[in-house]
VOBA-1610 file (N, C-alpha, C; in pm, whole numbers, padded with zeros to 5 digits, always signed):
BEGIN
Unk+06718+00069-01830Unk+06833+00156-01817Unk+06954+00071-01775Unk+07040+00087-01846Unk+07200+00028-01817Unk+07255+00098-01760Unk+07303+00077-01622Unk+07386+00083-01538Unk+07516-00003-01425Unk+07646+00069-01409Unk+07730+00037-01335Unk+07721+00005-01216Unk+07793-00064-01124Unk+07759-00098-01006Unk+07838+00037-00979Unk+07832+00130-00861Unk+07974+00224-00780Unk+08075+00158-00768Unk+08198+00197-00833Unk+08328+00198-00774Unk+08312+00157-00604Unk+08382+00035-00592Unk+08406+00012-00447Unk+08566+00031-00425Unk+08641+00136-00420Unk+08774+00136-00387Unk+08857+00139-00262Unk+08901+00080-00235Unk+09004+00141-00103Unk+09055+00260-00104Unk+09060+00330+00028Unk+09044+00466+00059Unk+09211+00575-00020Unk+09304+00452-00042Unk+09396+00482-00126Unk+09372+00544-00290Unk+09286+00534-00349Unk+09195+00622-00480Unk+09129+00691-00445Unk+09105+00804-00561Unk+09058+00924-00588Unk+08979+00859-00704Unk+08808+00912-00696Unk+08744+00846-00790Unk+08738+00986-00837Unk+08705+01016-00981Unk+08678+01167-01046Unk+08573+01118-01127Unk+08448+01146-01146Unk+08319+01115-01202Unk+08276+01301-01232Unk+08177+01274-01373Unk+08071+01330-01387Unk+07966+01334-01355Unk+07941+01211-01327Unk+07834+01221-01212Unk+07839+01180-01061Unk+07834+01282-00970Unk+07894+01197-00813Unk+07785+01206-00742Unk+07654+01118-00776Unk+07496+01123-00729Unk+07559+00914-00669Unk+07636+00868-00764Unk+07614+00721-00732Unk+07606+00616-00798Unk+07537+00713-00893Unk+07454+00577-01014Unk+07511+00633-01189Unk+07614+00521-01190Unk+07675+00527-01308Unk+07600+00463-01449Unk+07551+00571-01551Unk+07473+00491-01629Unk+07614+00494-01771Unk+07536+00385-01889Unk+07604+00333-02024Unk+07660+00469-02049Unk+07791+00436-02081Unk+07895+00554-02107Unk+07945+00657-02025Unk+07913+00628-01906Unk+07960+00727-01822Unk+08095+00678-01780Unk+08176+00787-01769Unk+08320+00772-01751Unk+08387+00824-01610Unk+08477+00707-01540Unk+08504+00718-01443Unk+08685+00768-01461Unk+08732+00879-01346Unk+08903+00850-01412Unk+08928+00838-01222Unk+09029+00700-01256Unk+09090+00683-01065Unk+09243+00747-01116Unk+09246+00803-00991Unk+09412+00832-00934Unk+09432+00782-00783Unk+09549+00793-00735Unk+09610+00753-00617Unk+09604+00886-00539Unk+09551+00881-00392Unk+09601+00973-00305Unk+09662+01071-00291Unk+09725+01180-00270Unk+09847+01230-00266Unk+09970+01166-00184Unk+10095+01146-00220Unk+10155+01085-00151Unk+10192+00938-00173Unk+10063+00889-00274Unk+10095+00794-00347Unk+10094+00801-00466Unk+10133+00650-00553Unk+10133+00635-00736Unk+10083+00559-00780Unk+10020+00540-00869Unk+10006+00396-00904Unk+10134+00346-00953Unk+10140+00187-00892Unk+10229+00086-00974Unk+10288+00064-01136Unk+10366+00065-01171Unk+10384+00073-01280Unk+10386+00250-01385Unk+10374+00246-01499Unk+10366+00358-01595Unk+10263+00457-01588Unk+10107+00393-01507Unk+10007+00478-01519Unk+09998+00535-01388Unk+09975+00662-01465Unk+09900+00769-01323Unk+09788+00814-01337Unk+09652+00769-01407Unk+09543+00779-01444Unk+09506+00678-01486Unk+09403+00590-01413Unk+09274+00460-01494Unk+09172+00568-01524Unk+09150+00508-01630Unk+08997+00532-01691Unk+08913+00469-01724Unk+08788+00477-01701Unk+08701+00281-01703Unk+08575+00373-01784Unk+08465+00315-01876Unk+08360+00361-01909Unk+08265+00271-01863Unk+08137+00306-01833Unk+08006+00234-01839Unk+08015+00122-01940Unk+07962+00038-01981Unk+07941-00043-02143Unk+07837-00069-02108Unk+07742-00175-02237Unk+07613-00158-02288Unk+07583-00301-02180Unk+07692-00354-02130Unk+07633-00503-02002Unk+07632-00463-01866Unk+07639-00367-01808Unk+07610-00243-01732Unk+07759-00321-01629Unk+07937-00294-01708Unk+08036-00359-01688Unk+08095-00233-01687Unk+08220-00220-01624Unk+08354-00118-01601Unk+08439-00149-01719Unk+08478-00106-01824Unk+08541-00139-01937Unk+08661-00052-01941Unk+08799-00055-01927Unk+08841-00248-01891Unk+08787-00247-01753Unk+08821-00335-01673Unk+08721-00403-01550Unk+08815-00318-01436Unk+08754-00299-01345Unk+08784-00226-01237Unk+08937-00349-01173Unk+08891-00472-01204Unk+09004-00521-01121Unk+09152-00520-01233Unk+09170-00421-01258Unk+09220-00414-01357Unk+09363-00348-01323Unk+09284-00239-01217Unk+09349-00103-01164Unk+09459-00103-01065Unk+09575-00092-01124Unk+09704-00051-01039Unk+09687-00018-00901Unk+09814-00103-00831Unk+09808-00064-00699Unk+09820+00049-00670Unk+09823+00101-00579Unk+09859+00230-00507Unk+10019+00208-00431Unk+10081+00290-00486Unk+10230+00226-00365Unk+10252+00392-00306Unk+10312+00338-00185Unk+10392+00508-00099Unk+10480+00548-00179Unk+10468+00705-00208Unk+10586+00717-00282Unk+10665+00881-00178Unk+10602+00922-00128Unk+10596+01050-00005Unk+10555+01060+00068Unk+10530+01165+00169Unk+10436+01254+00245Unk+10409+01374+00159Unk+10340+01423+00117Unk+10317+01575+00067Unk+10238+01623+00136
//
């Protein structure tokens, strides 16, 4: 069985999974957002990473936009 390591994020992301047991298998799709109160850096306000068949984050988790302050809400 091919599987992902868990998302290790700083407490600044919101991980959104279909499966929230832990164990990310081939093709399972992860989507990060920022906090409330924060954004990500740049144009995106949604990463999206899939499982792949080398049990890898595709594109790679270190991939993923900072988090910057952008409020309080």
């Amino acid at each position: 069985m091919v599987a992902c390591p868990e998302p290790l994020l700083s407490s600044y992301y919101v991980i959104h999974a279909e499966n929230s047991a832990g164990v990310y298998r081939y093709q399972d799709t992860i989507v990060v957002e920022c906090r409330a109160g924060y954004s990500m850096d740049g144009d995106v306000r949604l990463f999206t990473a899939e499982c792949d068949e080398e049990g890898s984050w595709n594109p790679p988790l270190s991939g993923l936009p900072s988090c910057v302050f952008v409020s309080m809400s």
